[in-house]
KOLZA-569082 format. One record per residue (C-alpha): residue number from 1; x, y, z; residue in one letter. Coordinates in steps of 0.02 Angstrom, whole numbers, plus 50000, padded with zeros to 5 digits. Last residue first. Layout:
REM residues N
<pos: NUM, east: X, north: Y, up: Z, code: a>
...
This chain:
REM residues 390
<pos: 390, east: 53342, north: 50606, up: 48031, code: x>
<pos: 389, east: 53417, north: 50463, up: 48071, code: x>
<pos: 388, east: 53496, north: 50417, up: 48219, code: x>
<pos: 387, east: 53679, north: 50459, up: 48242, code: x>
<pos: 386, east: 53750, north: 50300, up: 48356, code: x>
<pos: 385, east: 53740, north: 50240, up: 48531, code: x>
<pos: 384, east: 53875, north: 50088, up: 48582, code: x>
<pos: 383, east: 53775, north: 49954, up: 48609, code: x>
<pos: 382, east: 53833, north: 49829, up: 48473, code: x>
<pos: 381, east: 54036, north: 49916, up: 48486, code: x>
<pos: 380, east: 54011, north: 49853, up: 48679, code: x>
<pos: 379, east: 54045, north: 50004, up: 48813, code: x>
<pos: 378, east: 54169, north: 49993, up: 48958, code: x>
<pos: 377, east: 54199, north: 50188, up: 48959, code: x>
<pos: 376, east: 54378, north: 50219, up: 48903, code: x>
<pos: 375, east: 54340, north: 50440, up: 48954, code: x>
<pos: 374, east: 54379, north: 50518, up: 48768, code: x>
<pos: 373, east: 54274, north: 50378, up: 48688, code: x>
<pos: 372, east: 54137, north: 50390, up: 48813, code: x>
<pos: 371, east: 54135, north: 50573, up: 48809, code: x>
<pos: 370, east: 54133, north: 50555, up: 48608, code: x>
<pos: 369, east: 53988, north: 50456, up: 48601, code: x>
<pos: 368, east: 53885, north: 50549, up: 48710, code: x>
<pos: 367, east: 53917, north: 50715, up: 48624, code: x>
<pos: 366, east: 53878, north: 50625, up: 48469, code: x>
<pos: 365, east: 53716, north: 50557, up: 48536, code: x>
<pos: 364, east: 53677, north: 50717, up: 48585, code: x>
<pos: 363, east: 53692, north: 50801, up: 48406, code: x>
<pos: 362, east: 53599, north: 50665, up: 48339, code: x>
<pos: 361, east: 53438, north: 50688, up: 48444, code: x>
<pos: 360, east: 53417, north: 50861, up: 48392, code: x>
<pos: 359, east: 53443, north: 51018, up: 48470, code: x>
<pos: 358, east: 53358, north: 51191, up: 48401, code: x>
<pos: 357, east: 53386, north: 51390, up: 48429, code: x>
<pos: 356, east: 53336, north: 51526, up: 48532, code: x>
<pos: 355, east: 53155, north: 51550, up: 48445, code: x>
<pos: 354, east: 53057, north: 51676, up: 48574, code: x>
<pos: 353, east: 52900, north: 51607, up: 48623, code: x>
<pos: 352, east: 52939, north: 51676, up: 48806, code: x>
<pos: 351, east: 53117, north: 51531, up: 48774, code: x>
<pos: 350, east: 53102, north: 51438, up: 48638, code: x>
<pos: 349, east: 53238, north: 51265, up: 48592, code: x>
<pos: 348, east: 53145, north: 51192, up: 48450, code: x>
<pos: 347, east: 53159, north: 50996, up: 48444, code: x>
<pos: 346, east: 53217, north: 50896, up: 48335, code: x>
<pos: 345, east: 53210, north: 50692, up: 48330, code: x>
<pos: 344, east: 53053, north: 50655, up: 48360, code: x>
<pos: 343, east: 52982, north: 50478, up: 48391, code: x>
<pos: 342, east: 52886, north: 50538, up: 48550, code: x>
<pos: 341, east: 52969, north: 50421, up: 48672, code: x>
<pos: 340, east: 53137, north: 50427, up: 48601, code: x>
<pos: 339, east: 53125, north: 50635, up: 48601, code: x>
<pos: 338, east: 53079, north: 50626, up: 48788, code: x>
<pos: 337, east: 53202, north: 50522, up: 48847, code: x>
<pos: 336, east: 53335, north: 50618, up: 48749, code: x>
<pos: 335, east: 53247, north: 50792, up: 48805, code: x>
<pos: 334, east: 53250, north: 50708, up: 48998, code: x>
<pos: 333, east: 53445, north: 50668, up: 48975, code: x>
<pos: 332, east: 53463, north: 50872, up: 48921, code: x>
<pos: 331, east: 53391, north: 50954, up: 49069, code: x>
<pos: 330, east: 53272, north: 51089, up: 49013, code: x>
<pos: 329, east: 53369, north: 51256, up: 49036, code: x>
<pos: 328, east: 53345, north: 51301, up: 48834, code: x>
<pos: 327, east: 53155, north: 51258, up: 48852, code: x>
<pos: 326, east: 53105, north: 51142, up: 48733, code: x>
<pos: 325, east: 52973, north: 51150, up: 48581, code: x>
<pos: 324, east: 52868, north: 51031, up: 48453, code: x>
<pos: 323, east: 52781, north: 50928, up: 48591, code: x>
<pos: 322, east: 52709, north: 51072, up: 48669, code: x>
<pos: 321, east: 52642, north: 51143, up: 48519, code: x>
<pos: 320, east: 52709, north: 51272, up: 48382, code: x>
<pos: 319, east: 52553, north: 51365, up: 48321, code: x>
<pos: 318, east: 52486, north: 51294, up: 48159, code: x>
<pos: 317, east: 52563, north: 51365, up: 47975, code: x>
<pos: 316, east: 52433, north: 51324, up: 47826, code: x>
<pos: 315, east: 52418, north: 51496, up: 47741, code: x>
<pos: 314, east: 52565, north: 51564, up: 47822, code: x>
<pos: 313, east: 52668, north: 51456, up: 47722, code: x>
<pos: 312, east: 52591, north: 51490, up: 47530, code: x>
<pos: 311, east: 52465, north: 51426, up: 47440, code: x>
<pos: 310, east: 52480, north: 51454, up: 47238, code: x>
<pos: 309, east: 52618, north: 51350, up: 47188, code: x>
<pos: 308, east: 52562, north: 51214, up: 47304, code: x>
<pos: 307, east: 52376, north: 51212, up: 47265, code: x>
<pos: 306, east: 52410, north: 51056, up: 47122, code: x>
<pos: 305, east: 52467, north: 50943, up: 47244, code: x>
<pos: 304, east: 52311, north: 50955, up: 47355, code: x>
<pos: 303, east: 52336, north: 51010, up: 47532, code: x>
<pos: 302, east: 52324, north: 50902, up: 47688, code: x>
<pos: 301, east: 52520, north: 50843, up: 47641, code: x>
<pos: 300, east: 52584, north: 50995, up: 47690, code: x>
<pos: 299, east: 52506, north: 50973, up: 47857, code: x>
<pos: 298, east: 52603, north: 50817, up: 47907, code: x>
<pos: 297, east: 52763, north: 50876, up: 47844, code: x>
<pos: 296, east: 52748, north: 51007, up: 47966, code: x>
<pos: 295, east: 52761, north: 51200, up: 47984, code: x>
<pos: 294, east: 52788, north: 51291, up: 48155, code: x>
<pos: 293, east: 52729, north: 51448, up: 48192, code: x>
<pos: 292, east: 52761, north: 51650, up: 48192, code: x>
<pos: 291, east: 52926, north: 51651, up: 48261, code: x>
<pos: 290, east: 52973, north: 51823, up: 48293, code: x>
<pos: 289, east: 53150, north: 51869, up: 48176, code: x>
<pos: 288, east: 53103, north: 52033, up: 48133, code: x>
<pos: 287, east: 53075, north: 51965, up: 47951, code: x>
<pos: 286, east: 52943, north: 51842, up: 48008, code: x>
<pos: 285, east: 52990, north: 51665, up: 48073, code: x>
<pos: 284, east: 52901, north: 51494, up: 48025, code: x>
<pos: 283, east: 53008, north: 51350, up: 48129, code: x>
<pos: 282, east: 53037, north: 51201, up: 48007, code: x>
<pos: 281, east: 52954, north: 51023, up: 48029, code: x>
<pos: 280, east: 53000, north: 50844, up: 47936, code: x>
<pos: 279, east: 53177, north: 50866, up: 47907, code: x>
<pos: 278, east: 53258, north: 50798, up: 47752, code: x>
<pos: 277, east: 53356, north: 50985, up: 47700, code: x>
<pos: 276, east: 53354, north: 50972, up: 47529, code: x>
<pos: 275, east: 53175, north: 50914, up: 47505, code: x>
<pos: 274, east: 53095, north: 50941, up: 47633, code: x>
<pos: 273, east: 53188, north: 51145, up: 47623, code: x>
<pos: 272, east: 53201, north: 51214, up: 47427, code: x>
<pos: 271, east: 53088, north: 51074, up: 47352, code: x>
<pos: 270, east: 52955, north: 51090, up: 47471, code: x>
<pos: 269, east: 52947, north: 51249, up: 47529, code: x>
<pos: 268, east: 52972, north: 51316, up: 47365, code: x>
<pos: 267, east: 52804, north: 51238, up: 47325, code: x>
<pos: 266, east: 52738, north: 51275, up: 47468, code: x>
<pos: 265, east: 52763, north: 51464, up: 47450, code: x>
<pos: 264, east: 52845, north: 51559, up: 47540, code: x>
<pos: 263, east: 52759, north: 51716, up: 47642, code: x>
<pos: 262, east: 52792, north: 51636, up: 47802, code: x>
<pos: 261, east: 52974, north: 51646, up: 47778, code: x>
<pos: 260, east: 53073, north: 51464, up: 47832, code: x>
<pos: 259, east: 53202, north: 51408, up: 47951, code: x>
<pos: 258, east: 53335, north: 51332, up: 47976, code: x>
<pos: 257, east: 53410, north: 51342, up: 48156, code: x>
<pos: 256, east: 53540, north: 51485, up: 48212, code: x>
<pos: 255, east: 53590, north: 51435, up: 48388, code: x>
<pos: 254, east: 53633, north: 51279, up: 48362, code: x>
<pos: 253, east: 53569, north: 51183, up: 48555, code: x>
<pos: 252, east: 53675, north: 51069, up: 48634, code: x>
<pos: 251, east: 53719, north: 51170, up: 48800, code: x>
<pos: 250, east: 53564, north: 51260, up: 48804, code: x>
<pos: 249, east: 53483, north: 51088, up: 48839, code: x>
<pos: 248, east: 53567, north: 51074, up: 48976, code: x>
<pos: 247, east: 53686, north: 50959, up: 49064, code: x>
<pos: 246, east: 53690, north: 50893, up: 49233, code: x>
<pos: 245, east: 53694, north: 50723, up: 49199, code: x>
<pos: 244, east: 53727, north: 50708, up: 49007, code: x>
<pos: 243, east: 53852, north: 50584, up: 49023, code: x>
<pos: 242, east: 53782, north: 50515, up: 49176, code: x>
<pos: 241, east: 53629, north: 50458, up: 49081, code: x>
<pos: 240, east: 53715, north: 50400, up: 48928, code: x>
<pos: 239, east: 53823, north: 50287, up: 49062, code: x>
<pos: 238, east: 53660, north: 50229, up: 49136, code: x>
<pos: 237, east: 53595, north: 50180, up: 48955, code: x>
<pos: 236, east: 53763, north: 50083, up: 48906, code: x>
<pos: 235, east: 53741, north: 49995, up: 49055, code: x>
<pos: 234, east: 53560, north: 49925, up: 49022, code: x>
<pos: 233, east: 53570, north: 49917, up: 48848, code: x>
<pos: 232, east: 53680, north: 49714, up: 48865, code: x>
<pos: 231, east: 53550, north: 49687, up: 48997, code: x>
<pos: 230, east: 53408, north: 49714, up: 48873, code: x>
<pos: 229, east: 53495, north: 49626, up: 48733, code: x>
<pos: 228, east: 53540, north: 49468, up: 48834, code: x>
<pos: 227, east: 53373, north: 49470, up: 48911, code: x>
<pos: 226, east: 53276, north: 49468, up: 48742, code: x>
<pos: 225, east: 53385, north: 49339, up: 48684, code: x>
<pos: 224, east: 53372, north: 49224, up: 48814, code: x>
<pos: 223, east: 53183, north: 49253, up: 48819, code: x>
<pos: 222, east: 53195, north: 49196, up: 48621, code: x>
<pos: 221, east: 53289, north: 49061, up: 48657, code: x>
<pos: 220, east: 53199, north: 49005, up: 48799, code: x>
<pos: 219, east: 53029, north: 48992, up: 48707, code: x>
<pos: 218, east: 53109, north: 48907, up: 48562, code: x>
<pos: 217, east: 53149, north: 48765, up: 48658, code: x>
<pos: 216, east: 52975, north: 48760, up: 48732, code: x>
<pos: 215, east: 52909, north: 48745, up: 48566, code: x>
<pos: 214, east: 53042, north: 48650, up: 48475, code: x>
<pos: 213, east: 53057, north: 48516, up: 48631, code: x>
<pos: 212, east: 53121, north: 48379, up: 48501, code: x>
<pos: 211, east: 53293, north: 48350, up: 48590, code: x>
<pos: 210, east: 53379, north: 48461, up: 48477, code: x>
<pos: 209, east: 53253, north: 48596, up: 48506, code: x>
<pos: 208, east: 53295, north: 48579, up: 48691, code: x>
<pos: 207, east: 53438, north: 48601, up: 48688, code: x>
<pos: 206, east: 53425, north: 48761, up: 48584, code: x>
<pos: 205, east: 53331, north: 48822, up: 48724, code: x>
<pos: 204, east: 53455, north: 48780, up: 48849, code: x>
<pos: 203, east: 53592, north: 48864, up: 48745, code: x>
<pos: 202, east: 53477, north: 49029, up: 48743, code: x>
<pos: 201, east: 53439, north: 49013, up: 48928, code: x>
<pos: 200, east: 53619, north: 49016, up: 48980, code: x>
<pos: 199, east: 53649, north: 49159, up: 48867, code: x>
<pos: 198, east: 53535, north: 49248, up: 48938, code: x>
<pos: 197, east: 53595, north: 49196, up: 49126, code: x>
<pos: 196, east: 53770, north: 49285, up: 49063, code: x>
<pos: 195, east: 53712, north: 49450, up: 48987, code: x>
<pos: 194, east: 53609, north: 49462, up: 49162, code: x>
<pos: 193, east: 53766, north: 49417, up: 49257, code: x>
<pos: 192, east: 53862, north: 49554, up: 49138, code: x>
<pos: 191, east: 53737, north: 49675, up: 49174, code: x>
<pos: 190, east: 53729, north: 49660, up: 49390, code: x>
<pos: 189, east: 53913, north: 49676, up: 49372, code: x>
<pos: 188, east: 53905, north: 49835, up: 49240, code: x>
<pos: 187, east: 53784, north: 49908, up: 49360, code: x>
<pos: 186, east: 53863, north: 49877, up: 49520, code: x>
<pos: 185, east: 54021, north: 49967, up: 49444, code: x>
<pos: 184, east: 53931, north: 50113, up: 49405, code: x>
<pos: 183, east: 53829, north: 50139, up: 49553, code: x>
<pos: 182, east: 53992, north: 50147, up: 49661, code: x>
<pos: 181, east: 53950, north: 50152, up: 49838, code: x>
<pos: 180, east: 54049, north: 49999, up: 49845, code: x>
<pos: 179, east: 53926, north: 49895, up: 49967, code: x>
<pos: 178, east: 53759, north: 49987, up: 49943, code: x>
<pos: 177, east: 53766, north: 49981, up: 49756, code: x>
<pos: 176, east: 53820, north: 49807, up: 49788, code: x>
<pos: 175, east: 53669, north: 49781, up: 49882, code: x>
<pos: 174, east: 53558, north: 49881, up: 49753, code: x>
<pos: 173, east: 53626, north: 49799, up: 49594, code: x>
<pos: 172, east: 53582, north: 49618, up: 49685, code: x>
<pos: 171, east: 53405, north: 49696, up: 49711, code: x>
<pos: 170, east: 53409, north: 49748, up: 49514, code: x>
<pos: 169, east: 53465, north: 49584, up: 49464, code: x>
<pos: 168, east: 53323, north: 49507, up: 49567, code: x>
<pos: 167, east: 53196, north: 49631, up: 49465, code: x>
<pos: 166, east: 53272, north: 49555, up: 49301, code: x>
<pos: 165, east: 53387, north: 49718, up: 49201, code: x>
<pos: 164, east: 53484, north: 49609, up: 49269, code: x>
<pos: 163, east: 53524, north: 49425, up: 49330, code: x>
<pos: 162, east: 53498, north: 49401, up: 49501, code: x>
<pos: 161, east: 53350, north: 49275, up: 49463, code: x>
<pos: 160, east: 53216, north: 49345, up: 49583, code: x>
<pos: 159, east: 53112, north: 49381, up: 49418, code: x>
<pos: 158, east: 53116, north: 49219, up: 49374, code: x>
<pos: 157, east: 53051, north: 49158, up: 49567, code: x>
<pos: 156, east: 52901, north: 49263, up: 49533, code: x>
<pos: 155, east: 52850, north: 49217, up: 49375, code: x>
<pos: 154, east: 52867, north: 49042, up: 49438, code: x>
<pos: 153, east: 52758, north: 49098, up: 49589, code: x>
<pos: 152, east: 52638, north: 49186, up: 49477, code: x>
<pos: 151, east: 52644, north: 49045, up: 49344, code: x>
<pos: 150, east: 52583, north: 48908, up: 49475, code: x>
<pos: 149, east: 52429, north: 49004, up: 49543, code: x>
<pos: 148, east: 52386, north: 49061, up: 49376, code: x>
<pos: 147, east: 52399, north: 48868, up: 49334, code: x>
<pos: 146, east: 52279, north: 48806, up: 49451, code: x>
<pos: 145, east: 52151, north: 48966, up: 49443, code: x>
<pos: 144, east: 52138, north: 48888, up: 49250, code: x>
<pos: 143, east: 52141, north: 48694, up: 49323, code: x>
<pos: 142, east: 52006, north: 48734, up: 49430, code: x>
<pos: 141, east: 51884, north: 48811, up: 49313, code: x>
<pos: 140, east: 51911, north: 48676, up: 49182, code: x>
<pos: 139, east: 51860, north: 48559, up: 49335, code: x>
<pos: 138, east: 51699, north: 48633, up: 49357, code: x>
<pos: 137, east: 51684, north: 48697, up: 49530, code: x>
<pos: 136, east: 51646, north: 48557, up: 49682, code: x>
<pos: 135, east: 51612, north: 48683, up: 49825, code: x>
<pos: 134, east: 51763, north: 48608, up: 49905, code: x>
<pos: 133, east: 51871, north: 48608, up: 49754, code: x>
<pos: 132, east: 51859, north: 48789, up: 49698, code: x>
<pos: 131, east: 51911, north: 48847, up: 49889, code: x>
<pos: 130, east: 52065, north: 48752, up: 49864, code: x>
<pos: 129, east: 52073, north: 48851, up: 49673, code: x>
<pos: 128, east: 52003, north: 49021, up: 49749, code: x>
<pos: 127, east: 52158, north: 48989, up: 49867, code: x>
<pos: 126, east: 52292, north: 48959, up: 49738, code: x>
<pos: 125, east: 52241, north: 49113, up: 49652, code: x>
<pos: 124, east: 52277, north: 49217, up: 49813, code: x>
<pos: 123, east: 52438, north: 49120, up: 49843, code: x>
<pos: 122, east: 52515, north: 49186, up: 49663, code: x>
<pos: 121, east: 52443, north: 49337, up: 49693, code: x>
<pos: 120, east: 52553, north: 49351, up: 49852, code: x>
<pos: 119, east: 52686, north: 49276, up: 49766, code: x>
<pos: 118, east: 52666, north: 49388, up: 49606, code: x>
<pos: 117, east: 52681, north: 49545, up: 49725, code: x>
<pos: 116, east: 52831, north: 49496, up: 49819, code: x>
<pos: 115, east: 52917, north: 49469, up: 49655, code: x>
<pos: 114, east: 52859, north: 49653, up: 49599, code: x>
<pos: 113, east: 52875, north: 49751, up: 49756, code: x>
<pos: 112, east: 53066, north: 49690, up: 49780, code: x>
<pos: 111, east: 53141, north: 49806, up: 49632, code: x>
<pos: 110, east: 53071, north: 49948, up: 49725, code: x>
<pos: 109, east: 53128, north: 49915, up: 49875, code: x>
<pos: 108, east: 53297, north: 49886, up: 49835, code: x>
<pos: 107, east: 53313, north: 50027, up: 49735, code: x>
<pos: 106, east: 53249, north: 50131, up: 49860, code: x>
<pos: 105, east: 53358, north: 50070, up: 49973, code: x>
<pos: 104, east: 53506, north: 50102, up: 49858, code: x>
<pos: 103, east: 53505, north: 50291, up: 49813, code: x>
<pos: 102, east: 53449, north: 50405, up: 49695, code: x>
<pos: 101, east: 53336, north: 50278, up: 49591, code: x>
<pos: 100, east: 53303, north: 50302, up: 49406, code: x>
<pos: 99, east: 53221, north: 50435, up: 49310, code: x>
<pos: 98, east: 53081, north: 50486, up: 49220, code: x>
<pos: 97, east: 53010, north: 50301, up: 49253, code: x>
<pos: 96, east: 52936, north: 50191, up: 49114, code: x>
<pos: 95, east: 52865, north: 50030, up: 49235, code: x>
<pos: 94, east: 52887, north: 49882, up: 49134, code: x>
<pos: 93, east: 52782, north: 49728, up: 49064, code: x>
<pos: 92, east: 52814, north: 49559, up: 49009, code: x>
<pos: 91, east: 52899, north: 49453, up: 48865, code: x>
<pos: 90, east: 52870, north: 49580, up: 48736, code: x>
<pos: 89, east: 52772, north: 49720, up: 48794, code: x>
<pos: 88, east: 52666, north: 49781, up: 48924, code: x>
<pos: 87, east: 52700, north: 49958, up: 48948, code: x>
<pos: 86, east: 52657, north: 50066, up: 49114, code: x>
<pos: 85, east: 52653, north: 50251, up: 49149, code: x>
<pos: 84, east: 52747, north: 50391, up: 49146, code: x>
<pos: 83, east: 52811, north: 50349, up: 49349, code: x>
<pos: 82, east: 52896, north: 50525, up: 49433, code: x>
<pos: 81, east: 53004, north: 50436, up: 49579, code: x>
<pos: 80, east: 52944, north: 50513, up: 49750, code: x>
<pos: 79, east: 52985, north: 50354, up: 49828, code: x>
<pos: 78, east: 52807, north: 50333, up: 49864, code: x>
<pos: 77, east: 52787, north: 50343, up: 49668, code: x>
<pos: 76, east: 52908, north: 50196, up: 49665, code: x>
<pos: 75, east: 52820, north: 50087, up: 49784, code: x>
<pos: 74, east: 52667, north: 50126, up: 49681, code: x>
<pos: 73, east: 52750, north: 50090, up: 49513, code: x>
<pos: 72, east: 52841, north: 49915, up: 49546, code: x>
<pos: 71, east: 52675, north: 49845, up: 49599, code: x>
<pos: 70, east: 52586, north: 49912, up: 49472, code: x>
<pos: 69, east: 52732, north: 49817, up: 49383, code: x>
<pos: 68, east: 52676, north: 49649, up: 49444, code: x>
<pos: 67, east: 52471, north: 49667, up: 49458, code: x>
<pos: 66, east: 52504, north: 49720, up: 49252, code: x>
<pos: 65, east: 52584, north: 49573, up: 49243, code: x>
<pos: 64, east: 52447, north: 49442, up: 49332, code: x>
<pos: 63, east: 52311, north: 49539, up: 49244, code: x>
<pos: 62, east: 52392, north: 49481, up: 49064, code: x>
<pos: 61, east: 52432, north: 49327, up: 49146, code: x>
<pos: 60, east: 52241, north: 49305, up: 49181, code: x>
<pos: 59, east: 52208, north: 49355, up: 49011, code: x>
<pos: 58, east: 52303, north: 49228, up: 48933, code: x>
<pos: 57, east: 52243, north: 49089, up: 49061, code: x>
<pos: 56, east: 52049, north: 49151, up: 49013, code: x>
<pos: 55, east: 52102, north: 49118, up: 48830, code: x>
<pos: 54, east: 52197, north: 48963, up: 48852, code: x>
<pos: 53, east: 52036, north: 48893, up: 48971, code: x>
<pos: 52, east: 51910, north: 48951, up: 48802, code: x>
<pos: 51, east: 52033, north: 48867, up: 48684, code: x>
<pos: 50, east: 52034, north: 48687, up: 48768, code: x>
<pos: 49, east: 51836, north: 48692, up: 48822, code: x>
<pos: 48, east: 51838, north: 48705, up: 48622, code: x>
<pos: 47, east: 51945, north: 48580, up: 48617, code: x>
<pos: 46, east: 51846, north: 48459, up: 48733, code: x>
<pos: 45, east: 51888, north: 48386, up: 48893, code: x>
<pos: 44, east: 51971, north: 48234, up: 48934, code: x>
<pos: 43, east: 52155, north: 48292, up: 48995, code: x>
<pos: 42, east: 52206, north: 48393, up: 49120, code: x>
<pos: 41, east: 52411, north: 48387, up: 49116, code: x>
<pos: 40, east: 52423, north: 48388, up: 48943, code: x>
<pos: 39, east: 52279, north: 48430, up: 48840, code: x>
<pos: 38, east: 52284, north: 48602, up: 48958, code: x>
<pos: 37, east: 52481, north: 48626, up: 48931, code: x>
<pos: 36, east: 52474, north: 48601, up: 48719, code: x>
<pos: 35, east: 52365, north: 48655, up: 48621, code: x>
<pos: 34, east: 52245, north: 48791, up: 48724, code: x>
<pos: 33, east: 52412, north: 48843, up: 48827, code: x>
<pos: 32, east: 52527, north: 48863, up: 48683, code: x>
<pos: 31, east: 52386, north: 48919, up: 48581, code: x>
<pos: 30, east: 52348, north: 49061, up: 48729, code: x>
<pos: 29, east: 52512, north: 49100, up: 48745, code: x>
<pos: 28, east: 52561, north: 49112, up: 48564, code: x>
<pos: 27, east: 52412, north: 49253, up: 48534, code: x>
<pos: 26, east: 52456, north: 49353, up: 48682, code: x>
<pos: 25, east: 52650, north: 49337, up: 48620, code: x>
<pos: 24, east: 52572, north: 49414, up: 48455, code: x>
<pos: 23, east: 52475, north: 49546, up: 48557, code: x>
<pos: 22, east: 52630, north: 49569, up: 48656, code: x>
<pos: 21, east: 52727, north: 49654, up: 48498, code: x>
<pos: 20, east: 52608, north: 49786, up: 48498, code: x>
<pos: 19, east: 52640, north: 49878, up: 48658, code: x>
<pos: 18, east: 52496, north: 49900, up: 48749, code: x>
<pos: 17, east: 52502, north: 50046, up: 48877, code: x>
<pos: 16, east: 52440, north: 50047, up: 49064, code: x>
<pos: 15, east: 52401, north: 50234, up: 49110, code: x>
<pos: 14, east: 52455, north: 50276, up: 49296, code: x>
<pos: 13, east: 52336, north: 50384, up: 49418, code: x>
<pos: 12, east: 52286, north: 50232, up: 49508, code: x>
<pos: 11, east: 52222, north: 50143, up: 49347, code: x>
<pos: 10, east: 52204, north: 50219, up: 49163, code: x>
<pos: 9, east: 52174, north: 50119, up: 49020, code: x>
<pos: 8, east: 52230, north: 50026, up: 48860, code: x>
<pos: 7, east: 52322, north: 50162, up: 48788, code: x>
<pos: 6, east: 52426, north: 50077, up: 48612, code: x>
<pos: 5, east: 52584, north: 50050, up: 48568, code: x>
<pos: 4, east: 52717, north: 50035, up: 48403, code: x>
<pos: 3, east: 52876, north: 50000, up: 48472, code: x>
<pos: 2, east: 52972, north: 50018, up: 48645, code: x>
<pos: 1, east: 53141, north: 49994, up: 48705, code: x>
């Protein structure tokens, strides 16, 4: 789900993440805000007084999400659900667990923090702005604690929308969750409604580009879109997840990876393995078969061209890190999460520093693939998983 992001900070024990494609919505907020709300419904003051209310209202939201999902992240981590942190991205925020709910009620509960959350927010803001107006505040001040007030409690009642992956979608997930017992089924129910409402907000949006709304108009569509895609994902993620429920890593794993002779020299490293081979990090091994290192793309490009004939692999070889190896018993749906999350795509399998072998992200998409061919899983051709690259 995630691009390009950046650490912003650290609060409660969870780090709050940036993901780059916000800082463009932060941007059309504030214009959409500075240009166009403000002049509207307050008007008479001046366009810089314009900007500087769109920029506080911008950042206000920005506190207003993270509020929302922190939300979402304590109840969660009193659920004993392991939280990695917080993203803000496109059209919000979203709390990155390890792994989802084992049972309804915590579901439920979770999913409720959040909308409960804005409201209360969304009263707290309202009260500075009554308490504003008695000791006679600035109106710019006013109208900015105003419309925080107003966009919590809309922010709120969108997210009780039972259309998933929207936190009302995941309550209505948890009662029919409770219901059937089937997690499955309320899934794909609680998907299709959220496939449907996106659609209803794209057609609304193009509505309202026909009737000379472009900005607002465009705003739905591209919310409709995003929720269409993201609900659309939703049940093709649970059923990779129950695919590889209970498997290992050892399961996927080829037990007799490439690898490369620390006495070779870069420049048969290079054209005999990068080049041929298209991976961006081998395991170093001895004769005896010990594994002496790992060698990256990344480091052979720290050396000058014209040192390659003469350096060799051990020269440059760094010790294999964390994010570099697996243990063959790991469970293989974390190793997925975890290899989409790092932008890897191999990982060693070591077990005591001892090289067993290597799995790779296309090798468990396959397996995925093929158990939902074999098994008729309900799974659209557009979210269907496919080999990565390399």
């Amino acid at each position: 789900m995630f691009g390009k992001r950046i650490q912003v900070f650290r609060l409660f024990g969870f780090t709050v993440y940036l993901d780059l494609s916000w800082v463009i919505i932060a941007v059309l907020i504030t214009w959409t805000l500075a240009a166009g709300f403000f002049p509207y419904y307050y008007q008479g003051f001046s366009t810089l007084t314009y900007w500087i209310m769109g920029v506080i209202g911008a950042l206000g939201l920005f506190f207003s999400i993270i509020f929302h999902e922190m939300s979402h992240s304590l109840v969660s981590r009193e659920f004993g659900l392991d939280i990695r942190g917080i993203t803000l991205f496109v059209f919000g925020g979203v709390s990155e667990m390890n792994e989802e709910p084992n049972d309804s009620r915590t579901e439920f509960f979770m999913a409720i923090a959040g909308p409960l959350s804005s409201i209360f927010l969304g009263f707290v803001f309202y009260g500075v702005y009554r308490f504003g107006i008695q000791a006679q505040w600035p109106a710019p001040v006013g109208a900015v604690f105003n419309y925080l007030a107003v966009i919590n409690f809309v922010l709120a009642a969108f997210n009780l929308v039972p259309a998933y992956p929207l936190d009302g979608g995941r309550v209505l997930r948890s009662v029919l969750w409770r219901w059937k017992g089937n997690l499955r089924w309320a899934t794909r129910i609680a998907t299709r409604i959220g496939a449907g409402f996106g659609l209803a907000l794209i057609l609304m949006g193009v509505l309202n580009i026909i009737t000379g709304n472009f900005i607002g108009g465009m705003w739905w569509v591209l919310i409709g879109l995003f929720l269409r895609s993201a609900s659309q994902t939703s049940y093709t993620q649970l059923l990779m997840q129950r695919a590889l429920s209970g498997e290992t890593v050892r399961q996927f794993m080829k037990k007799d990876p490439v690898s490369v002779s620390p006495a070779m020299s870069l420049d048969q490293l290079i054209h005999d393995y990068f080049y041929k081979y298209h991976y961006k990090m081998f395991p170093v091994q001895d004769d005896a078969g010990n594994l002496e290192g790992c060698i990256t793309l990344d480091r052979i490009k720290e050396v000058p061209r014209e040192e390659w004939d003469r350096r060799h692999v051990e020269d440059i070889v760094s010790k294999c890190s964390e994010q570099n190896t697996v243990e063959p018993s790991t469970d293989a749906m974390k190793v997925m999460a975890r290899m989409n999350r790092e932008g890897v795509s191999r990982l060693l399998v070591t077990d005591h520093g001892h090289l067993e072998g290597i799995v790779t992200l296309r090798d468990l998409f396959n397996f995925i693939s093929m158990k939902m061919d074999l098994e008729g899983e309900d799974v659209s051709p557009e979210t269907r998983p496919g080999p990565p690259g390399r």
